[in-house]
C-alpha positions in Angstrom: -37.1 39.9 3.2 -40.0 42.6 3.5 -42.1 43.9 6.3 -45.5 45.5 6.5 -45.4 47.1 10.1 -49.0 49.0 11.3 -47.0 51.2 13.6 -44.2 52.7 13.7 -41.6 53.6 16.7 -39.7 57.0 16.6 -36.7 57.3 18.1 -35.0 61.3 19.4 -33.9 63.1 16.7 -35.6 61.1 14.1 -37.8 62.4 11.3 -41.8 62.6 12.4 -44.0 60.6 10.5 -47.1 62.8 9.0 -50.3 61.7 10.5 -53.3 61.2 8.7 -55.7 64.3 8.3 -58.7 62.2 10.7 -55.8 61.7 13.1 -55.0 65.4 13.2 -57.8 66.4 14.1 -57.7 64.2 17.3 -54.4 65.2 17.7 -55.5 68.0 20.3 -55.3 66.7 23.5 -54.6 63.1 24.9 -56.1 62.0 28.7 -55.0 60.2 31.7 -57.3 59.2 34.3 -60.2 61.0 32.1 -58.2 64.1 32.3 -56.5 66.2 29.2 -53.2 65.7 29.1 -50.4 67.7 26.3 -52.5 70.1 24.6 -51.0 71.7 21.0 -49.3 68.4 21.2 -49.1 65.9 18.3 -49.7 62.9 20.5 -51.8 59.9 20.1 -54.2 58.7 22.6 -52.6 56.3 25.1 -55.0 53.4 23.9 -54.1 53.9 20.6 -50.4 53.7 21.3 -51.3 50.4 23.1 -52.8 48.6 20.3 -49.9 49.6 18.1 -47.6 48.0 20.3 -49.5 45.0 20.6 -49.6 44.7 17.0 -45.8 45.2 16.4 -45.3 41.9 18.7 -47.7 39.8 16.8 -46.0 40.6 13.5 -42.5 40.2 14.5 -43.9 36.7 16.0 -45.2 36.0 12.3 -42.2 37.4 11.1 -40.1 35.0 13.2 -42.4 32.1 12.4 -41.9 32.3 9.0 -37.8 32.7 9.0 -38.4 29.4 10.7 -40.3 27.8 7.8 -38.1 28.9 5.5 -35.0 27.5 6.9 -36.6 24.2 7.7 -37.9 24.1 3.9 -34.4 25.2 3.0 -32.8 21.7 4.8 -35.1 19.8 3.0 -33.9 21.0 -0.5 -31.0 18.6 -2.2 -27.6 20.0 -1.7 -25.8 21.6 -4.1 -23.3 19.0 -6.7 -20.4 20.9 -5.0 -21.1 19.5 -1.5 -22.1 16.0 -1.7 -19.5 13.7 -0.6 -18.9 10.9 -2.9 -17.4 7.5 -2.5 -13.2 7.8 -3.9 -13.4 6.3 -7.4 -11.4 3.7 -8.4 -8.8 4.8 -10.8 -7.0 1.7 -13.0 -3.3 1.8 -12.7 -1.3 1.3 -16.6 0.5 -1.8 -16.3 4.6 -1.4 -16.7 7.2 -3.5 -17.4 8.3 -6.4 -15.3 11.8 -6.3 -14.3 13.8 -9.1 -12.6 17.3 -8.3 -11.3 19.7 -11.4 -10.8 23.0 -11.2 -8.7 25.9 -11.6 -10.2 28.3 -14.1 -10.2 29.4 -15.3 -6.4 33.3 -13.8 -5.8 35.9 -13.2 -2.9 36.5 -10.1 -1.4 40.0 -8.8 -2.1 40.5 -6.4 1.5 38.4 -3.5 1.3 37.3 -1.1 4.2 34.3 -2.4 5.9 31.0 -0.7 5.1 32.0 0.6 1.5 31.8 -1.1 -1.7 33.8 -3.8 -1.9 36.6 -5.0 -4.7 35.8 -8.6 -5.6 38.1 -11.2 -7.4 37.1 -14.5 -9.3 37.8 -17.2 -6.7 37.9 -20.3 -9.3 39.3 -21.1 -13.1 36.2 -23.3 -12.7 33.5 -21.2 -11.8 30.5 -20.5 -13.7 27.2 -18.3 -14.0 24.3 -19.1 -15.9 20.7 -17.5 -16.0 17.4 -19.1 -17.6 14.8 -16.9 -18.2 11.0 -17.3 -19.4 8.0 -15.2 -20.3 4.4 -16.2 -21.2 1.9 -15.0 -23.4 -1.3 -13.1 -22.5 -4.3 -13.7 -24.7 -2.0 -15.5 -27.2 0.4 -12.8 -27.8 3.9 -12.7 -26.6 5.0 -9.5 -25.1 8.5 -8.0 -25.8 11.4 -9.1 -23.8 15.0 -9.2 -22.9 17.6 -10.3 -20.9 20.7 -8.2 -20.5 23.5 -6.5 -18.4 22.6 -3.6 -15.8 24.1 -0.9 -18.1 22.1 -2.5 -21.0 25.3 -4.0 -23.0 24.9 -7.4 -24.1 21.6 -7.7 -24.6 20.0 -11.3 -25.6 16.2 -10.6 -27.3 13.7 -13.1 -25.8 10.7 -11.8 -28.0 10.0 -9.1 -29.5 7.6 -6.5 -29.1 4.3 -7.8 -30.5 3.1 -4.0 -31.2 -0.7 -2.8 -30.7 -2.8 -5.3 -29.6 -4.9 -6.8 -32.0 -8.5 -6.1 -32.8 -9.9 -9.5 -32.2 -8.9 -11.5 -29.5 -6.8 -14.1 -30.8 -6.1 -17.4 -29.9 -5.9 -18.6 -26.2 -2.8 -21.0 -26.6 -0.2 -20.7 -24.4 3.0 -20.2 -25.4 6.8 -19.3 -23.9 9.6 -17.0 -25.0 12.7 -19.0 -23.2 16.8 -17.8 -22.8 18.3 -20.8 -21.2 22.0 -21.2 -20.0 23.0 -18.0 -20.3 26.5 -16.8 -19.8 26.6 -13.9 -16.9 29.8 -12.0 -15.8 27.7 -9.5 -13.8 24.5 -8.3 -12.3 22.2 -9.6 -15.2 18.4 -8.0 -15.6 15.5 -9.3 -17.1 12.8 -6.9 -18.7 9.5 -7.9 -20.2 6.7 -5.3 -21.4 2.6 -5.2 -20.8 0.7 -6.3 -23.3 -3.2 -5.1 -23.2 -2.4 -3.5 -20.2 -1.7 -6.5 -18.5 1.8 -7.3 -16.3 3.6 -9.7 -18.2 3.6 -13.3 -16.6 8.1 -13.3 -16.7 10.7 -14.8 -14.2 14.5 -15.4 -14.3 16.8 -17.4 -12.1 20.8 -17.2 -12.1 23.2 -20.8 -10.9 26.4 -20.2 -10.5 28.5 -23.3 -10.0 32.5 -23.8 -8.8 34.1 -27.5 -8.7 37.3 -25.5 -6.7 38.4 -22.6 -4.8 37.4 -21.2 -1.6 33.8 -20.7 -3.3 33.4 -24.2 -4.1 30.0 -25.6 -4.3 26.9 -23.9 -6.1 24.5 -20.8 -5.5 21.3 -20.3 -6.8 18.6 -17.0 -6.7 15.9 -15.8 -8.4 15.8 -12.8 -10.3 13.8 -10.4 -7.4 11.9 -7.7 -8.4 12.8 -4.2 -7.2 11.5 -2.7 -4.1 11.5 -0.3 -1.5 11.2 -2.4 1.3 12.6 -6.1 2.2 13.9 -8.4 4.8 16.7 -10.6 4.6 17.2 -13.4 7.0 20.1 -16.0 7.4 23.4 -14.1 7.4 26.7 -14.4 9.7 29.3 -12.5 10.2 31.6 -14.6 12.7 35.0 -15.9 12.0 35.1 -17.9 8.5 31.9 -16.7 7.3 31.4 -13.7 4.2 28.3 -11.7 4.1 28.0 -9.2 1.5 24.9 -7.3 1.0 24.6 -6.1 -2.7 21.9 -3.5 -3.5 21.3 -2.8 -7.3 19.2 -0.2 -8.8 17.9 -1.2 -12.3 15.5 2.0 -12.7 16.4 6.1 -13.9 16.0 7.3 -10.1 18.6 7.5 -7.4 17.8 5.2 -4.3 18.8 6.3 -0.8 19.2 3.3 0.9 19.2 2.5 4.9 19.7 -0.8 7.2 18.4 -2.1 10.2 19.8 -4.3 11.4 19.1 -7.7 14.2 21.0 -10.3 15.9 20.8 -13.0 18.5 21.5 -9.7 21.3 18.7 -7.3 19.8 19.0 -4.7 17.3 22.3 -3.1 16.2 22.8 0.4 15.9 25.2 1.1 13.3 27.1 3.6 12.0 27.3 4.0 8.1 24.2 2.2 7.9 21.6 4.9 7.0 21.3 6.9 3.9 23.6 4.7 1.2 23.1 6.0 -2.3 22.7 4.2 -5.1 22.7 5.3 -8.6 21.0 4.9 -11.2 22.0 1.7 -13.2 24.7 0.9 -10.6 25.3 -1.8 -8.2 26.6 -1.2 -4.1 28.5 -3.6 -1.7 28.0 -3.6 1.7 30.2 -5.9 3.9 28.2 -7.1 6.8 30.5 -7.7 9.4 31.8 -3.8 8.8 28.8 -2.9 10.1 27.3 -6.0 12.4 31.0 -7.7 13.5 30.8 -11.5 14.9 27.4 -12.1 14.7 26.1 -15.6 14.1 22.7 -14.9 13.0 22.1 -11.6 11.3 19.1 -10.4 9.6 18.3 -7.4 7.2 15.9 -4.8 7.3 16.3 -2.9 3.4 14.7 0.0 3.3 14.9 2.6 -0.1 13.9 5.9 -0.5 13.3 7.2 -4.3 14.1 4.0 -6.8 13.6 0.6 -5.9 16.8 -1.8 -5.3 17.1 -5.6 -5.5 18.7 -7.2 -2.6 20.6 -10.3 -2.0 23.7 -11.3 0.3 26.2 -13.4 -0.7 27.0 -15.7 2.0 30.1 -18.2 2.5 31.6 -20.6 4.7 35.4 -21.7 5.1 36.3 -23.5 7.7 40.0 -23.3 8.0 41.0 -24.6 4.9 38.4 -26.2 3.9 35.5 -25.3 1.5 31.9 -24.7 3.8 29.8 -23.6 0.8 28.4 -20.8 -0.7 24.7 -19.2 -1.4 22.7 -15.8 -2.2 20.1 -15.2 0.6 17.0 -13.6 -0.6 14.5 -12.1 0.5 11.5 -13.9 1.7 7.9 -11.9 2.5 6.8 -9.2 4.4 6.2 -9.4 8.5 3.3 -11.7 9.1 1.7 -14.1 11.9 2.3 -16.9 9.9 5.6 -17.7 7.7 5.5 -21.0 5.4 9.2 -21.9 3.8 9.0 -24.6 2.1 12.0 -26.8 0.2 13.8 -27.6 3.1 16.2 -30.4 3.2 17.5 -32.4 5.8 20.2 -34.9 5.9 20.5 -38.1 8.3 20.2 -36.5 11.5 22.5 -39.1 13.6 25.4 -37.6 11.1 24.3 -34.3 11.3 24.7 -34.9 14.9 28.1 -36.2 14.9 29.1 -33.4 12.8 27.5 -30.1 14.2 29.3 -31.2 17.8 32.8 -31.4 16.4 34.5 -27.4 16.6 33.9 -25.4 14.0 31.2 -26.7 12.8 28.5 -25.7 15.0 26.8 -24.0 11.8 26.7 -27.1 9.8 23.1 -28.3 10.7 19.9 -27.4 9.5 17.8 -24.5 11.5 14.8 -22.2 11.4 16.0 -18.5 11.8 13.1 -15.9 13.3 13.3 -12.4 13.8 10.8 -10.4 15.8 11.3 -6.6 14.4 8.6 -5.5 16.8 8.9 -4.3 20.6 7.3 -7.6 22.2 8.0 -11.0 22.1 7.0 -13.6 20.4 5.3 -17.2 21.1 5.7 -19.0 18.2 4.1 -22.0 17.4 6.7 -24.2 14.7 5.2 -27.5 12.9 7.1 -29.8 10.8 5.4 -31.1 7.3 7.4 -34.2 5.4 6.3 -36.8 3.3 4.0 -38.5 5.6 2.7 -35.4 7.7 3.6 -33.8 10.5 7.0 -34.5 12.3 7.5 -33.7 16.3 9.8 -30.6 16.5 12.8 -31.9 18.3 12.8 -29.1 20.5 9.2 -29.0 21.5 7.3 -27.0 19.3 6.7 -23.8 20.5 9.5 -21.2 21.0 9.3 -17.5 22.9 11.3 -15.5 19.8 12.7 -12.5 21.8 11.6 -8.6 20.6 13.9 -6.8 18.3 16.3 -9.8 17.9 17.1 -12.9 15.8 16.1 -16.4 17.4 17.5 -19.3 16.0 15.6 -23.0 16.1 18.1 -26.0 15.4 16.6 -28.6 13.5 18.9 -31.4 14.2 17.1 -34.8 14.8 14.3 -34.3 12.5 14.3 -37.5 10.1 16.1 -36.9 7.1 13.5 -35.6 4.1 12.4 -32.4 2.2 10.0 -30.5 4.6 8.0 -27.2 4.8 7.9 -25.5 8.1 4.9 -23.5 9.1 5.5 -20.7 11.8 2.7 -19.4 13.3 3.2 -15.9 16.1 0.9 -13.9 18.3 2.6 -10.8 16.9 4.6 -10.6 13.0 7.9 -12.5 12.7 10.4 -13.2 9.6 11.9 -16.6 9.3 14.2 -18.0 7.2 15.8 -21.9 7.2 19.5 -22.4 6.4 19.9 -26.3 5.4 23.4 -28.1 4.4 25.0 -30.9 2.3 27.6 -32.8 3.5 28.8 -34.7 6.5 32.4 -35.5 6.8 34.5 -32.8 8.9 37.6 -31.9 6.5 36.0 -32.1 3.5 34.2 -29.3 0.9 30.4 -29.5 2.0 27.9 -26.9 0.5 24.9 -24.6 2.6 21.8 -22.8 1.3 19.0 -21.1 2.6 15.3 -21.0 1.7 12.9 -17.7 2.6 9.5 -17.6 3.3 7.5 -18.6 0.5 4.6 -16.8 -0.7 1.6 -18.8 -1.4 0.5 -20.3 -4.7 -2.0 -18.9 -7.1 -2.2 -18.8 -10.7 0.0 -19.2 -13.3 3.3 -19.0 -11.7 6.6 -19.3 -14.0 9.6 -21.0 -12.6 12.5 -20.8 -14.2 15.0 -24.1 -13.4 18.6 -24.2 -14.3 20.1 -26.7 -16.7 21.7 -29.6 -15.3 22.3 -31.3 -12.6 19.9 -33.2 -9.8 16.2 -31.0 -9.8 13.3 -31.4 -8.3 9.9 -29.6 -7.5 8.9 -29.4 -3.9 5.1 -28.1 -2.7 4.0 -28.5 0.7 -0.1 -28.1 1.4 -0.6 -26.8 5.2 -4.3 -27.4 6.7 -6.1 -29.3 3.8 -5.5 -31.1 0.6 -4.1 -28.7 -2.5 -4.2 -29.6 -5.7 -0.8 -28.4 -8.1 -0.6 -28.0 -11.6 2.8 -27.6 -13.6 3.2 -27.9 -17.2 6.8 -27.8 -18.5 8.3 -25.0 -20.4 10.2 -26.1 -23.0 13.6 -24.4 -24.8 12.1 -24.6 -28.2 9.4 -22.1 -26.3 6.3 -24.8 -26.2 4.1 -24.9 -22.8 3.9 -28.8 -22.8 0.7 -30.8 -21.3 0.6 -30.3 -17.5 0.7 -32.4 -14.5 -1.6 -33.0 -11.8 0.0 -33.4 -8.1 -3.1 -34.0 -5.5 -1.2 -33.3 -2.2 -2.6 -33.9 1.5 -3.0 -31.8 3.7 -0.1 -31.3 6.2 2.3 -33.0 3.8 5.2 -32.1 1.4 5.7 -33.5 -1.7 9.2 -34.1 -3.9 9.0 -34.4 -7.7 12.0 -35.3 -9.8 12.0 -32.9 -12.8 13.3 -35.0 -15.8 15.9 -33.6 -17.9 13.7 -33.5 -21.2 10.0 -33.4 -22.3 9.0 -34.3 -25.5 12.2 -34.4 -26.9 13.2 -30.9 -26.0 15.0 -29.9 -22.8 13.1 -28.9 -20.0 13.8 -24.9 -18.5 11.2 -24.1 -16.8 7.5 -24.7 -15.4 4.4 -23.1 -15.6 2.7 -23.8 -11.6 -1.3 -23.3 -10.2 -2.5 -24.2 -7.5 -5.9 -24.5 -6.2 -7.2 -25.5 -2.6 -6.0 -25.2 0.4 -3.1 -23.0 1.1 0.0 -24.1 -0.8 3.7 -23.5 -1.1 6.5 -24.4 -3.8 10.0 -24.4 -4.3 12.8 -25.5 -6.6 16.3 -27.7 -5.0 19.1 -28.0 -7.0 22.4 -30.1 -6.5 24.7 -31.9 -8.6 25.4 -35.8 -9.5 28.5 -37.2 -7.2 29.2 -33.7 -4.8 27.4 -32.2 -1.8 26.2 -29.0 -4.2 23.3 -27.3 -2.5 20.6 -24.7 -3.7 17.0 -23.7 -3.1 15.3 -21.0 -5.0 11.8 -19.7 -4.4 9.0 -19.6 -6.2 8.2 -15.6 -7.2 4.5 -14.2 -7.0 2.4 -14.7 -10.0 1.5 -11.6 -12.1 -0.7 -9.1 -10.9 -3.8 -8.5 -13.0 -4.6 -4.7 -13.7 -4.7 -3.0 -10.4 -7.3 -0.2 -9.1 -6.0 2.6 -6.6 -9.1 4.6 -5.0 -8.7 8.6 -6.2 -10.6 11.2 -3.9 -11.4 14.7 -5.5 -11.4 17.7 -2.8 -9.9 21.0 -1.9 
């Protein structure tokens, strides 16, 4: 900026400005008090001086005034591109391959050190694990699929891949890829690809079945996808009772797993429970009671750093001699204010009764398992749905779960039924319900236990075993649901769907029929629509007390967006 001063200031020692030749002429003498002051002198009159200084102030006032403009026109002007904030754009995520990892088959321990991976046996010449497995089409084309052993041996081709997508959309029919009855001798995993960019719509489920042994009864999961964080509810480690954790990672990564662990007393602390690695394409088991000894409720906190694991825990029962059952826990969902679990079954409850207060078999009765992981208690508020609506919780109703521990809510002398229980907290909670078949102290009697279910949406697939006694159970909470299932098929047809219009604050049973259309039903495609709704699968066999319960997974996810912010 540039300055046009009238008069100019000199300071000692600085260079004197040449006057002008009228100026010079005056230069002679100067006056104060009309006297002559500094003759030979080069000095200006005093009133001269004056006005020059006067002057000077008024144009550094201008000078001043118009910085001030300047900048104030300045903050008016746009900003440049490189400082305006912008909103984080959304950035779509590519769609991978869906991957479902089933247990493998249910087997004794054989005396290994507590903690470490365990050496298993077969426990029965009779014993037997199958898995069924289905994927759907999207936009008419069936993506590529298989179902094989972790290490990748014994693969069995559901579909295969469909290649590019096509350049005009083709037909909207729905169709199925099916493996049903599959023979598994280990840790089985199913893999299905995108197609479009779009998660492919696949599920699995694995039955294993023993008519002998110390294993005796049957055991039923579905085929969990991986993750990095889950909760398990429902195991024991007291006299009699088996719980092995086994942690599986299907992907290329390492996982570094660790536990936390809660029972009826509050949180366990311990040791050889943090940091467990698992490799890549491997399977680890951990027995429970080497790290959580005699506890009669138990819950797990699985937590992975690097790859995701699945994680299930193999749970059996003897008493004495004599058979209790067996199962795979799951897990169920995430800490919430509400849990649903749904499939439930209860027996008579004046035999449960009879039974549950003989010694030994304290265990044998149906319950509601919550866990508080947080640091304050929790009021919990239980409800009971059945067939026609809400049943009176025998023990009141509402239950103050302790912090950091396990709480256990016997069901015993709720009316016999299939049932979904709705837990609602003041702070998050897990729950889980362990139910049993089988009445008669001294003989083989079976357990399962159901998770918390996650709530219906679109498009579901349910895998369900061959054989045996099946059924579909959905439960509707506050108002009426509507359900739609359409069978699956092993020749790979979607079959005409059903319509189940269910009440609110009910649960409803349906008896899945062994065939439809000729051809042998594996498997159902499920929506739901209305109020909030929840679904399961219960499995048993003709003539025994065989027990099993397997959740419904959550549908596909369509393509998902993550926000992306640009910065330095």
């Amino acid at each position: 900026m540039h300055e046009n001063t009238p008069a100019r200031t000199e300071k000692p020692g600085a260079a004197v400005t040449e006057l002008p030749a009228d100026a010079s002429a005056r230069a002679g003498a100067g006056s104060k008090d009309g006297k002559t002051i500094g003759s030979g002198a080069t000095a200006l009159p005093r009133a001269r001086g004056r006005s020059a200084a006067v002057a000077g102030v008024a144009a550094g006032v201008l000078i001043l005034a118009g910085g001030s403009a300047l900048v104030a026109a300045g903050s008016l002007l746009p900003l440049p591109e490189s400082s305006r904030r912008l909103p984080p754009a959304a950035a779509a995520v590519p769609a991978g391959a869906s991957v479902g990892v089933c247990p493998g088959p249910a087997r004794l321990l054989e005396g290994a050190a507590a903690g470490t991976d365990a050496q298993f046996r077969p426990e029965s010449a009779t014993a037997a694990t199958r898995v069924t497995a289905a994927v759907l089409s999207a936009g008419g084309v069936l993506p590529g699929s298989r179902l094989a052993r972790l290490d990748g041996s014994g693969a069995a081709e559901i579909t295969k891949d469909p290649g590019p997508a096509p350049a005009t959309a083709p037909p909207q029919e729905l169709l199925a890829g099916v493996v049903a009855d599959k023979s598994a001798d280990q840790v089985a995993v199913l893999r299905a690809n995108a197609v479009a960019n779009q998660n492919a719509s696949a599920a699995a489920a694995m039955k294993y079945v023993a008519a002998d042994g110390d294993l005796q009864g049957s055991a039923a999961a579905s085929c969990a996808q991986p993750s990095n964080d889950q909760w398990l509810a429902g195991a024991s480690t007291t006299v009699g009772r088996t719980s092995v954790l086994a942690l599986t990672n299907a992907s290329s990564t390492p996982a570094t797993v660790s536990l936390e662990l809660f029972g009826p007393g509050g949180q366990i602390q311990a040791p050889g429970s943090r940091g467990l690695l698992v490799a890549p394409g491997t399977t680890r088991s951990v027995v429970l009671a080497g790290l959580a000894a005699n506890q009669s409720q138990l819950s797990v906190h699985v937590r992975s750093a690097g790859g995701p694991v699945a994680a299930s825990i193999q749970q059996s029962v003897l008493r004495g001699l004599t058979p209790g059952g067996v199962d795979f826990i799951a897990p169920g969902t995430a800490p919430a204010v509400r849990q649903v679990v749904t499939g439930v079954d209860i027996q008579d409850p004046s035999g449960v009764s009879a039974l549950t207060a003989r010694s030994g078999y304290e265990d044998a009765g149906p319950s509601l398992q919550l866990t508080v992981p947080g640091a304050s208690d929790a009021v919990v508020e239980v409800k009971l749905y059945g067939r026609d609506g809400q049943k009176a919780l025998p023990s009141g109703g509402v239950i103050t779960a302790k912090a950091g521990a396990v709480t256990e809510v016997p069901l015993t002398g709720v009316p016999a039924g299939q049932y979904t229980i709705a837990a609602s907290s003041d702070v998050s909670i897990i729950a889980g319900a362990r139910m049993s078949r089988g009445l008669q102290a001294g003989q083989a009697s079976d357990v399962a236990w159901a998770p918390s279910a996650v709530r219906l949406g679109s498009q579901h697939v349910v895998p369900v075993p061959k054989g045996g006694l099946r059924q579909l159970v959905f439960g509707a909470l506050d108002t009426r649901a509507t359900i739609t299932y359409a069978p699956v098929t092993a020749d790979g047809k979607v079959r005409a769907a059903a319509t189940a219009d269910i009440a609110g604050g009910t649960t409803t049973a349906i008896t899945i029929p062994e065939k439809a259309d000729g051809s042998d039903i594996v498997g159902y495609v499920v929506s739901a629509s209305g109020d909030a709704a929840y679904g399961a699968v219960l499995l048993g066999q003709d003539g025994r007390n065989d027990l099993s319960a397997l959740a419904f997974l959550p549908a596909a996810a369509g393509q998902e967006t993550v926000p992306v912010s640009l910065g330095y």
